[in-house]
N, C-alpha and C positions, 0 to 999 in steps of 0.2 A: 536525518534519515533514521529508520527505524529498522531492525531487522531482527531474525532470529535464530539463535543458534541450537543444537544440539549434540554441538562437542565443547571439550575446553577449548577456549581462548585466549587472549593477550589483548585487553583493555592498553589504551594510556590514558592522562590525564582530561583528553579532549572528549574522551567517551561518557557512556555510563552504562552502567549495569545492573541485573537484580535478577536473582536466582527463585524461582516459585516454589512453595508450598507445593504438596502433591494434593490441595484441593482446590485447585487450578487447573485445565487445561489450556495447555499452552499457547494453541491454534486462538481460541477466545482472545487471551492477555494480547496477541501478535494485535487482533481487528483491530481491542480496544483502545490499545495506542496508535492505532494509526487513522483513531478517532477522531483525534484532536491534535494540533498546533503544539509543540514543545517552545516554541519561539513566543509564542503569548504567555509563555510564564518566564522567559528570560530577563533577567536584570537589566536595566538600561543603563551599560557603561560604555567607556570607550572600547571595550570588549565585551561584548555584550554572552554574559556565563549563567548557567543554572547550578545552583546548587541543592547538596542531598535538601538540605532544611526546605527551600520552596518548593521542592517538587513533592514533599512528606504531606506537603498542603493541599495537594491535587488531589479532590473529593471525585470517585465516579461511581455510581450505584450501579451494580453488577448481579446478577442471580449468583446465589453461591452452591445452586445443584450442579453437579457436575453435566450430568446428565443434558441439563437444561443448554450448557455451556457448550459444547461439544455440537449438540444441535444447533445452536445460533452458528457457532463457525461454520457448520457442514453445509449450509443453506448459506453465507457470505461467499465460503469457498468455490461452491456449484454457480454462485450469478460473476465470480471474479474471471470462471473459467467461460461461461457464456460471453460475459463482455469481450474479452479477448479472442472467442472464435469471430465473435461479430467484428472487430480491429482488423480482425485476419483476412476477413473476406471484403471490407472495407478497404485496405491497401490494393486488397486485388483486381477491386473494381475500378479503382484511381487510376492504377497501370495499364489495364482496358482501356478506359476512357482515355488517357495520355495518349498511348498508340491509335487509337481513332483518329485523335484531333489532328496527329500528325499525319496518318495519311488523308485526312478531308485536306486539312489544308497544304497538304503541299502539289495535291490534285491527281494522286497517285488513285484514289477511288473518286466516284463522279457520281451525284445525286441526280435522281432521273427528276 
């Protein structure tokens, strides 16, 4: 799981962390890792762990305008909140549909 913070916290050993440069926006670094799989760079042991050293190794070509940055997330941001109004009214039409079926079938409404 990936998430992002903008107060202090309290890491433990199972976490990780990394504080940005101010030529970085935030919102961007949040998309870009949640771009990709952290579990395809994990170790294969009987506890399967990431460390600083392998993850120092994870190459991802990024614009470095802020500008540029900021726009990519604003346009990921605006289709994350589309897709969830579409979810929203999806659930709504399931519960629709559910109460239909139940009264077709239990013959409380009658198809002409």
């Amino acid at each position: 799981r990936k998430k992002q913070t903008t107060m202090p916290c309290c890491i433990d050993n199972n976490m990780m962390a990394f504080i940005m440069n101010n030529n970085i926006v935030p919102e961007f670094m949040c998309y870009l890792f949640q771009s990709f799989r952290l579990g395809d760079f994990a170790e294969s042991t009987a506890l399967p762990s990431l460390s600083g050293k392998t993850i120092c190794k994870v190459e991802r070509l990024f614009p470095t305008d802020k500008q540029e940055q900021a726009a990519i997330a604003e346009v990921l941001l605006d289709m994350d909140e589309e897709i969830s109004k579409y979810e929203n009214q999806l659930r709504k039409y399931k519960g629709v549909k559910q109460g239909m079926m139940s009264e077709l079938l239990t013959g409380r409404i009658r198809l002409v």
